[in-house]
Short mmCIF file of the C-alpha atoms (twelve columns), coordinates in Angstrom:
data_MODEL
# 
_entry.id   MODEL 
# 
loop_
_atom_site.group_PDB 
_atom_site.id 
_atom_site.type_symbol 
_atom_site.label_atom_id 
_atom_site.label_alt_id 
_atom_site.label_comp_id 
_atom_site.label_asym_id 
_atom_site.label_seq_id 
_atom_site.Cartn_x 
_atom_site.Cartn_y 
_atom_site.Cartn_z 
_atom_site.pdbx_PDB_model_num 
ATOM 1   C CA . UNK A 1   -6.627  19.096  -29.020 1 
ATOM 2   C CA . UNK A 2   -9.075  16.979  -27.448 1 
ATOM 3   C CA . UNK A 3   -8.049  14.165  -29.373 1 
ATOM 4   C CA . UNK A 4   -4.350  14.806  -28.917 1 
ATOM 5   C CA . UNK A 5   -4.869  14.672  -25.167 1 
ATOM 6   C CA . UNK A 6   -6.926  11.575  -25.474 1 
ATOM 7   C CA . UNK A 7   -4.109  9.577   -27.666 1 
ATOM 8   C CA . UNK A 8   -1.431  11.069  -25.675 1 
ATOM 9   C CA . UNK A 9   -2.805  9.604   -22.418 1 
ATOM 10  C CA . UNK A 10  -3.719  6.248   -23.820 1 
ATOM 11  C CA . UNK A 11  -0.110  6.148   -24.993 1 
ATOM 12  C CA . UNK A 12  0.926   6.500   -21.444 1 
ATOM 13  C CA . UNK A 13  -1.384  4.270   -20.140 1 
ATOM 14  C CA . UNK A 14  0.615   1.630   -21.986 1 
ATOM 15  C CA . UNK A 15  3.752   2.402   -21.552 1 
ATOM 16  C CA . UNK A 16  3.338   2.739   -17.620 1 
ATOM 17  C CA . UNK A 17  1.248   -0.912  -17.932 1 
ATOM 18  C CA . UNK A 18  4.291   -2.449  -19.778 1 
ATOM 19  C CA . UNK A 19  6.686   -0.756  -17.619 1 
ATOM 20  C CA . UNK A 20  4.532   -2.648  -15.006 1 
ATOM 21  C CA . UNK A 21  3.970   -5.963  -15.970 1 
ATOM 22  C CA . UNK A 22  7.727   -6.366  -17.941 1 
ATOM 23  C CA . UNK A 23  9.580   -7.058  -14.234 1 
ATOM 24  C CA . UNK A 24  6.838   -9.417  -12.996 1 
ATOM 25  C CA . UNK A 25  6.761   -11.698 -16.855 1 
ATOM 26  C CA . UNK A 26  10.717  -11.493 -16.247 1 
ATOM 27  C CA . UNK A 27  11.338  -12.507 -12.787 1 
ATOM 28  C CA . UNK A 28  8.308   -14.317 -12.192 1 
ATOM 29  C CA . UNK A 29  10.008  -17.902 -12.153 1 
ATOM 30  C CA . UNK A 30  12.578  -17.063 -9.696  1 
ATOM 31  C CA . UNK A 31  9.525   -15.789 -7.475  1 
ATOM 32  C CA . UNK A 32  7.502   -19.315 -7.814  1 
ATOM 33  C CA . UNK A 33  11.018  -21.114 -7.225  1 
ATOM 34  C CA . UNK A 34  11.320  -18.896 -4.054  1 
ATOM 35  C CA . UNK A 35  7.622   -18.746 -2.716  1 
ATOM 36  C CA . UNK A 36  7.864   -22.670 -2.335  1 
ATOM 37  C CA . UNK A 37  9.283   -22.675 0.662   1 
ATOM 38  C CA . UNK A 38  9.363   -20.332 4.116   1 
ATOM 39  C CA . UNK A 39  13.012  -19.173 4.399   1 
ATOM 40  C CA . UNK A 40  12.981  -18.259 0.972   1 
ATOM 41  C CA . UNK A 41  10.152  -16.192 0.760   1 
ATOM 42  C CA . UNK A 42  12.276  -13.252 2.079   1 
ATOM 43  C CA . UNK A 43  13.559  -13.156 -1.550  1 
ATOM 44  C CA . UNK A 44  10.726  -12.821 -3.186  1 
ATOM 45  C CA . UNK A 45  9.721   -9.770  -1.314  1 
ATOM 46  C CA . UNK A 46  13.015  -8.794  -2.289  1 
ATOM 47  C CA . UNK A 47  12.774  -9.232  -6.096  1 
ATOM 48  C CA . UNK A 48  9.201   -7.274  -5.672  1 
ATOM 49  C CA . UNK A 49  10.723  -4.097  -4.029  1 
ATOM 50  C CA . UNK A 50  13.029  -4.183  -7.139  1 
ATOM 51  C CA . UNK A 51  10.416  -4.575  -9.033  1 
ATOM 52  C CA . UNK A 52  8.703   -0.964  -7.606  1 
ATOM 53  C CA . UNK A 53  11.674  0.777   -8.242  1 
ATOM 54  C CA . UNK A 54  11.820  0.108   -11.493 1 
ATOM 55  C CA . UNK A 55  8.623   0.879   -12.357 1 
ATOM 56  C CA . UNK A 56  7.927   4.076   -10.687 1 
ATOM 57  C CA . UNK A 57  11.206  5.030   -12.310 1 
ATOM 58  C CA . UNK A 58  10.792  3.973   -15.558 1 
ATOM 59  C CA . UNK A 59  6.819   6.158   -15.424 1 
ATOM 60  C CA . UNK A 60  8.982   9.165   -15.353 1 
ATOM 61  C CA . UNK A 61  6.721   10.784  -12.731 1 
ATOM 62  C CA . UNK A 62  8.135   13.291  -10.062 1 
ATOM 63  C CA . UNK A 63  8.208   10.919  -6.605  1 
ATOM 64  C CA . UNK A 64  8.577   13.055  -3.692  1 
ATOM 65  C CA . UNK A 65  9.139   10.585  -0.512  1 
ATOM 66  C CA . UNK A 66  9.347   12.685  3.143   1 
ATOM 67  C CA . UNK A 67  10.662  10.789  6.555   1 
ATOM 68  C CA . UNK A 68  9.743   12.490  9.164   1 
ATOM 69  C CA . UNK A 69  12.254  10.535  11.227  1 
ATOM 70  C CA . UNK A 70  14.678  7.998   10.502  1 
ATOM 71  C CA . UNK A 71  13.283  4.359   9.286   1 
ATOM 72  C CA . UNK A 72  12.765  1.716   11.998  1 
ATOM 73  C CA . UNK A 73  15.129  -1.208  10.670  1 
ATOM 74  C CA . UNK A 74  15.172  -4.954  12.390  1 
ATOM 75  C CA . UNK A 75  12.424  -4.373  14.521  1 
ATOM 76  C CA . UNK A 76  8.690   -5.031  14.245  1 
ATOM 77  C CA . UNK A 77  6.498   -2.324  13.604  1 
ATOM 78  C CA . UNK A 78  3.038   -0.884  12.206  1 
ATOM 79  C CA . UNK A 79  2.939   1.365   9.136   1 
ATOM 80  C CA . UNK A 80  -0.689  2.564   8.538   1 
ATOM 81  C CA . UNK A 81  -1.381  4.402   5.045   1 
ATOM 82  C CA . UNK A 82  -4.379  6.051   3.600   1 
ATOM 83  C CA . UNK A 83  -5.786  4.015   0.980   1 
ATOM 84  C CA . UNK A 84  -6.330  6.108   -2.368  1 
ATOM 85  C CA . UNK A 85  -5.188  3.547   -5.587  1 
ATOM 86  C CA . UNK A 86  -4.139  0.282   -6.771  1 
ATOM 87  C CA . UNK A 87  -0.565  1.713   -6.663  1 
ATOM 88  C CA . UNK A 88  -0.278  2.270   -2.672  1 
ATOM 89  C CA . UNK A 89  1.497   -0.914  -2.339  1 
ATOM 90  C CA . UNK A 90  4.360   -0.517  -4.993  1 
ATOM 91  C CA . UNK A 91  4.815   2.863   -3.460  1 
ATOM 92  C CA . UNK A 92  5.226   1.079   -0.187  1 
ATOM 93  C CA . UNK A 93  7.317   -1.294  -1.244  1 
ATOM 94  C CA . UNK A 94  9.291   0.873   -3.171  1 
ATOM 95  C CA . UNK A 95  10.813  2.785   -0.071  1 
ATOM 96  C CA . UNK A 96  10.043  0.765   3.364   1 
ATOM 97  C CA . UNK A 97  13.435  -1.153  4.068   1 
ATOM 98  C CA . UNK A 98  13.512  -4.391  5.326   1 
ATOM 99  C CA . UNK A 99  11.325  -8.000  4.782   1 
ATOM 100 C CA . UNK A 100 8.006   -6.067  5.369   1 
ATOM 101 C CA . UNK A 101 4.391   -8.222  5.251   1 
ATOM 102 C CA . UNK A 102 1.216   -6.772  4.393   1 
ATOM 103 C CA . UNK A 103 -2.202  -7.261  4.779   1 
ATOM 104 C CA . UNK A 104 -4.202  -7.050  1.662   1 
ATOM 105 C CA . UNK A 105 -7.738  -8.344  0.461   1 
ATOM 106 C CA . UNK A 106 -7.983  -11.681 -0.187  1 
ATOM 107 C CA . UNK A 107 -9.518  -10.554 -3.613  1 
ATOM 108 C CA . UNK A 108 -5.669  -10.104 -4.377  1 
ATOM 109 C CA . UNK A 109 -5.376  -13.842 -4.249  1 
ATOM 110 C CA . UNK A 110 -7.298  -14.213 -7.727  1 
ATOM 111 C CA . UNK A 111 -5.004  -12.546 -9.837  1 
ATOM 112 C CA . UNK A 112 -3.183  -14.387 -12.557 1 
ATOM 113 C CA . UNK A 113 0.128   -15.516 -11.551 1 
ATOM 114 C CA . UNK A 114 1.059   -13.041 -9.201  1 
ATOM 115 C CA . UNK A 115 -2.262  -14.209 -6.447  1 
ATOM 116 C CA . UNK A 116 -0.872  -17.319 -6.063  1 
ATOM 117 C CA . UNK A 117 2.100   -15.608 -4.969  1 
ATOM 118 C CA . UNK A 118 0.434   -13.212 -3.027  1 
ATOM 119 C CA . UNK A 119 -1.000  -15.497 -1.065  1 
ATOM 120 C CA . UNK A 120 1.993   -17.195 0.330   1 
ATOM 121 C CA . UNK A 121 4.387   -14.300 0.681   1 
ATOM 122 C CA . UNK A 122 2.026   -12.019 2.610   1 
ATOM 123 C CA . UNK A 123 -1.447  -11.768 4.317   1 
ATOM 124 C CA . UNK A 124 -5.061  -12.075 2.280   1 
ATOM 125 C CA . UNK A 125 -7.951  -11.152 4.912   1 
ATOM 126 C CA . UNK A 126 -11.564 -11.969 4.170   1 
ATOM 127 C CA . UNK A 127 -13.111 -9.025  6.089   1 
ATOM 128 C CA . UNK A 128 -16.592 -10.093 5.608   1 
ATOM 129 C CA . UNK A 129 -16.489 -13.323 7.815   1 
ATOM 130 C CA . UNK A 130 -14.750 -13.671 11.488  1 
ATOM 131 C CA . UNK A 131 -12.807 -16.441 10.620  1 
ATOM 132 C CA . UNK A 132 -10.966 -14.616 7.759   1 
ATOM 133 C CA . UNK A 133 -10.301 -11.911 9.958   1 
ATOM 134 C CA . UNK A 134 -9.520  -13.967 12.939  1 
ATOM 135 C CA . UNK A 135 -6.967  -16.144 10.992  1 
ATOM 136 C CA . UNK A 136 -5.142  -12.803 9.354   1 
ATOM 137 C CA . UNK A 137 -5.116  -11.259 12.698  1 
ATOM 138 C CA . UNK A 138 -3.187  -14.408 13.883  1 
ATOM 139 C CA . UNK A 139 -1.268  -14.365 10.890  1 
ATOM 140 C CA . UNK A 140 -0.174  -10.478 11.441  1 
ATOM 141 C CA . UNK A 141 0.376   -11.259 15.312  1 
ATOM 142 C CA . UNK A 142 3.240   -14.238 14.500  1 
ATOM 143 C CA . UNK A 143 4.749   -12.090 11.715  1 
ATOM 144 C CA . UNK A 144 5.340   -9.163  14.362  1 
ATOM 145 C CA . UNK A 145 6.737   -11.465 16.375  1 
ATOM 146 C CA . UNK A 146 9.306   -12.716 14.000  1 
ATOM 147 C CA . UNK A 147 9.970   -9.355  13.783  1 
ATOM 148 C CA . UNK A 148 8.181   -8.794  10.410  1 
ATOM 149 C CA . UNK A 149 7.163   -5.112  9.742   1 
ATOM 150 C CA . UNK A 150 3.422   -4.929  8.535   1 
ATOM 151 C CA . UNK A 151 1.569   -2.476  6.196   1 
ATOM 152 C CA . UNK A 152 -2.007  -1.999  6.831   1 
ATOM 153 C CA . UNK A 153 -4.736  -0.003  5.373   1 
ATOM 154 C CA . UNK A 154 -7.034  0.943   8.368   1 
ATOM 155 C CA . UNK A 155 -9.769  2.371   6.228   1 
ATOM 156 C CA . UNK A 156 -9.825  -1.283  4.972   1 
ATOM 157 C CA . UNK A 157 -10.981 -0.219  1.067   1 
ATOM 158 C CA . UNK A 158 -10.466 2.611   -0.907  1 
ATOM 159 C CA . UNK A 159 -13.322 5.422   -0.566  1 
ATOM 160 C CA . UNK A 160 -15.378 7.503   -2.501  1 
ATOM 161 C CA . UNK A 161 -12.852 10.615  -1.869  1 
ATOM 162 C CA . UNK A 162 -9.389  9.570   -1.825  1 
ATOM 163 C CA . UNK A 163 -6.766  11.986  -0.820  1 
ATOM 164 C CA . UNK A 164 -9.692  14.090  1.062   1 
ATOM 165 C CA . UNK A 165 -11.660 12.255  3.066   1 
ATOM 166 C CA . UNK A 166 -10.627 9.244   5.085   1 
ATOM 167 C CA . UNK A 167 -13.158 6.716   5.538   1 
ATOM 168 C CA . UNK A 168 -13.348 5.370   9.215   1 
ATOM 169 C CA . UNK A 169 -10.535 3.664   10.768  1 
ATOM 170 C CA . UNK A 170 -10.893 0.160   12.193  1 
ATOM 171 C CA . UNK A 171 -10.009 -1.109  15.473  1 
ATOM 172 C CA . UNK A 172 -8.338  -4.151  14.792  1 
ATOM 173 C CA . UNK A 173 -5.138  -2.589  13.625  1 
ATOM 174 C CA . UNK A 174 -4.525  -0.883  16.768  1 
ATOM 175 C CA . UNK A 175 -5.920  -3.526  18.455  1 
ATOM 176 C CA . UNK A 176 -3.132  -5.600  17.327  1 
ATOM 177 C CA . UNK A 177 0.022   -2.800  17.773  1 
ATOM 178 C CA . UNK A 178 -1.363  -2.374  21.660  1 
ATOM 179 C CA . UNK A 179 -1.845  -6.310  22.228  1 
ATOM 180 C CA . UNK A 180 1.892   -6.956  20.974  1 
ATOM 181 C CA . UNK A 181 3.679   -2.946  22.082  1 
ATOM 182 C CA . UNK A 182 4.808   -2.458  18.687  1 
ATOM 183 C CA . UNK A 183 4.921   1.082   17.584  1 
ATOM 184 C CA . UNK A 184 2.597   2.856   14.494  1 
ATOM 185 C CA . UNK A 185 4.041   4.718   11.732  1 
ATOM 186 C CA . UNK A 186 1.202   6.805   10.171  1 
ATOM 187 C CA . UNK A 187 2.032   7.191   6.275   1 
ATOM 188 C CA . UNK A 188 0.461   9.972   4.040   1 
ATOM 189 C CA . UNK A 189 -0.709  8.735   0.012   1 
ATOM 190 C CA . UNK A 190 -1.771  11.852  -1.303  1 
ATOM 191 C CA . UNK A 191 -1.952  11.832  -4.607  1 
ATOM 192 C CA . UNK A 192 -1.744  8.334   -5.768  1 
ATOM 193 C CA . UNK A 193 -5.418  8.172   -7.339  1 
ATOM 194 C CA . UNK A 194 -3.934  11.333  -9.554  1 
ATOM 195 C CA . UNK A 195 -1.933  8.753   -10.863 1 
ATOM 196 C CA . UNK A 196 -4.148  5.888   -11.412 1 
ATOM 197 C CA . UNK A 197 -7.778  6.114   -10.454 1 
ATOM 198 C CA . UNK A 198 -9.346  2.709   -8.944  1 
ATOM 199 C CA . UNK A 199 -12.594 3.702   -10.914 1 
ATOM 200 C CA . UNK A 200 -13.910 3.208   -14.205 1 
ATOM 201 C CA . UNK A 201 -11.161 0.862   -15.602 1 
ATOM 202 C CA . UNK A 202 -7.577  1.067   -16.356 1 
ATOM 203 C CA . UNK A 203 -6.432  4.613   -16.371 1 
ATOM 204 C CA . UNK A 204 -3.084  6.052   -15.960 1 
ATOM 205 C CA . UNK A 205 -2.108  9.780   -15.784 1 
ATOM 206 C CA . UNK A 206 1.670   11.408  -15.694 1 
ATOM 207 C CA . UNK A 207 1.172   12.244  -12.014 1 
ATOM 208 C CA . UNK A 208 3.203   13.597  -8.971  1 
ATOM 209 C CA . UNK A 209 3.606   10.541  -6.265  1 
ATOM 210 C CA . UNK A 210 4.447   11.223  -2.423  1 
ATOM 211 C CA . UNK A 211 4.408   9.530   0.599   1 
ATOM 212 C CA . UNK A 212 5.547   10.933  3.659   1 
ATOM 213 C CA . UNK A 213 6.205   8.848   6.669   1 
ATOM 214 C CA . UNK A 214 5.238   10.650  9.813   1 
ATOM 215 C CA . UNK A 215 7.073   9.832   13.493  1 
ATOM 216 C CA . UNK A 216 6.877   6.445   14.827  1 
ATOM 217 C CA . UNK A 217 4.187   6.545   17.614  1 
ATOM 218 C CA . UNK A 218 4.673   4.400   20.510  1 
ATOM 219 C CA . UNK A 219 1.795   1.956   21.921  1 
ATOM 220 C CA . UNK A 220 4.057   0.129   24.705  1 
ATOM 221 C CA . UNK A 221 1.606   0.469   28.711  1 
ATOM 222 C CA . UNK A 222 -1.497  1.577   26.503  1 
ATOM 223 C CA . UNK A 223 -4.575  -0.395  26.461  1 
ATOM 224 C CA . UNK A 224 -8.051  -0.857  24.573  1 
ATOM 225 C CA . UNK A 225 -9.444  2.214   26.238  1 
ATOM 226 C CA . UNK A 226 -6.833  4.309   24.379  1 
ATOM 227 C CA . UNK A 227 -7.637  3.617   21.276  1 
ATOM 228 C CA . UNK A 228 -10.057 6.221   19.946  1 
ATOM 229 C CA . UNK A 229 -7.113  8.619   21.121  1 
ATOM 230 C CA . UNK A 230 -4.659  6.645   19.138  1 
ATOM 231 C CA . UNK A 231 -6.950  6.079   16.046  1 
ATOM 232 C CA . UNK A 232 -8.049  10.057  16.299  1 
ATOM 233 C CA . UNK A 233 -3.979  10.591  16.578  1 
ATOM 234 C CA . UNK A 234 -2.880  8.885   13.180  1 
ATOM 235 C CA . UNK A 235 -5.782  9.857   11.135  1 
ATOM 236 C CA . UNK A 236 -4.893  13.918  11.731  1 
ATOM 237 C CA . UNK A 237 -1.220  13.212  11.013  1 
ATOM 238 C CA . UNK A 238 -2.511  11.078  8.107   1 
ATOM 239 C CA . UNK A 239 -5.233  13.708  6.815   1 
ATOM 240 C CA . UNK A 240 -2.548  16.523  7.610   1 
ATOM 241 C CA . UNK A 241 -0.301  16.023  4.368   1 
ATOM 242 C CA . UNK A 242 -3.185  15.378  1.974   1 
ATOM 243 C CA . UNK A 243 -2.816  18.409  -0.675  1 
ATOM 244 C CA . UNK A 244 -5.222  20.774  -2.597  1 
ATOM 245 C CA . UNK A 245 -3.898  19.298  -5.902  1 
ATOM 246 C CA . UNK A 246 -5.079  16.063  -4.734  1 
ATOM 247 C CA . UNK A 247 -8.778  16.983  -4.834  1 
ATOM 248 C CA . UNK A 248 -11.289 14.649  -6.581  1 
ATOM 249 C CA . UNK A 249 -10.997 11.662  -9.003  1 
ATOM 250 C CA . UNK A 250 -9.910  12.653  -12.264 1 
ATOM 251 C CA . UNK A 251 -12.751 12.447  -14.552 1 
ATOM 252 C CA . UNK A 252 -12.369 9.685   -17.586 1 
ATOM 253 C CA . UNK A 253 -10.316 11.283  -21.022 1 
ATOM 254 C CA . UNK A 254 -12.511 10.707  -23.987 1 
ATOM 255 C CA . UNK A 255 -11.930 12.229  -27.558 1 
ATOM 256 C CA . UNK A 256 -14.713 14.732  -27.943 1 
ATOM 257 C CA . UNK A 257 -15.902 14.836  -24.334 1 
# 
C-alpha cells in the first residue's frame, strides 16, 4: 500500500507539473512578443491569468474562493496574502480581476524563460540591500498611481509554519498604502503548502485550495503612527481563516517509509 501511495502521488506530481508548464511552452512567444514593449505588457498578464485557470482546473483539486465583499475594479489597491507555497501567485492570479502587478523576489528573475519575463511585467525586489528595496518601492508607488493593483507578501518569505504561524509583517507595505491612501485587502492562503510544499523538492499532493478575500480596509487621513494598528489589523483577519486541516508540512512520500 505504501508503494501504491508512493506511485500514485508521483503520478500526480507529473501530471499537475505538465498541466503547469504545457500553457507557458504554448503561449510563451506571444508573451516575449508582448513583454517588449509597455502598453503591451497588459496582455501578457492577461495570457498568465489564463494560464492559472487552466491549471488549477485541469489539477482537479476542490478550489474554494470566498469574497468577503465585492472586488475593487479600476482602482488602485493593496492585496496582502499570507505566504505558504510556490503556488500563492497562480492562485492570485487566477481570481483577482483586472491588470494587477506584484512584487516578488528578484530570485524569480533567474528562472528559465519565464524570469526574463518576470522581470519586465511585474516587480523583482532585492530585500537584502536598500537600493533594491528603494527602487521596488518606487516601482510599486508609480504602478499605484497608474492605477495598477499590487499583490504583496508582507511576511516577505515563506516560514517555517505555513498556514499557522505568520512570520512578522513588514512595514514597508503599509508604509506605501498610507503614503499613497490606497486601501488593503487582507487575503487568507490556507492550505496552499497542502498542495505543494516549498520544502524538500518538487512535491505535489491532490489538495483542497482557498483563498478568501477579506473587506477592503481603508488607509486614506492615517499616518506612520498607525501602523502597528493596521499591521496588527490584517494579520488577525489574515490568521483568522487559516484551518485545522492546514496544520504542518506534509512529510515527504517514500515507498517503505
Amino acid at each position: 500500500m505504501k508503494l501504491l501511495r508512493y506511485l500514485g502521488q508521483r503520478l500526480y506530481t507529473t501530471w499537475a507539473t505538465i498541466m503547469f508548464v504545457l500553457p507557458f511552452v504554448v503561449t510563451y512567444p506571444a508573451q516575449r512578443l508582448f513583454v517588449r514593449k509597455p502598453e503591451w505588457r497588459r496582455y501578457v498578464h492577461a495570457i498568465n491569468r489564463y494560464w492559472a485557470k487552466f491549471s488549477t482546473r485541469m489539477w482537479l483539486v476542490p478550489l474554494e474562493i470566498v469574497n468577503e465583499g465585492p472586488p475593487l475594479r479600476d482602482q488602485p489597491c493593496i492585496y496582502m496574502a499570507n505566504h505558504t507555497s510556490f503556488v500563492d501567485i497562480l492562485l492570485l492570479f487566477r481570481d483577482i480581476p483586472g491588470y494587477i502587478n506584484i512584487m516578488g523576489k528578484d530570485s524569480l528573475t533567474k528562472f528559465p524563460l519565464w524570469g526574463t519575463i518576470f522581470g519586465q511585467t511585474y516587480i523583482p525586489i532585492n530585500r537584502k540591500t536598500a537600493v533594491g528595496r528603494g527602487r521596488a518601492t518606487a516601482q510599486a508607488r508609480q504602478s499605484l498611481r497608474e492605477g495598477r493593483p499590487l499583490i504583496l507578501f508582507p511576511e516577505g518569505t515563506i516560514g517555517p509554519k505555513p498556514g499557522e504561524e505568520l512570520q512578522p509583517f513588514m512595514d514597508g507595505a503599509f508604509q506605501l498604502a498610507i503614503s499613497l491612501g490606497v486601501p488593503i485587502i487582507p487575503v487568507s492562503l490556507p492550505l496552499t503548502h497542502k498542495f505543494m510544499p516549498s520544502v524538500a523538492g518538487l512535491r505535489v499532493r491532490h489538495a483542497k485550495l482557498r483563498a478568501v478575500y477579506h473587506r477592503p480596509i481603508e488607509t486614506k487621513g492615517l499616518t506612520d503612527a498607525d501602523i502597528p494598528a493596521l499591521k496588527a489589523q490584517v494579520m488577525a483577519q489574515i490568521a483568522d481563516d487559516f484551518l485545522p486541516e492546514g496544520r504542518g508540512i506534509p512529510e515527504a512520500t517514500r515507498p517503505f517509509s
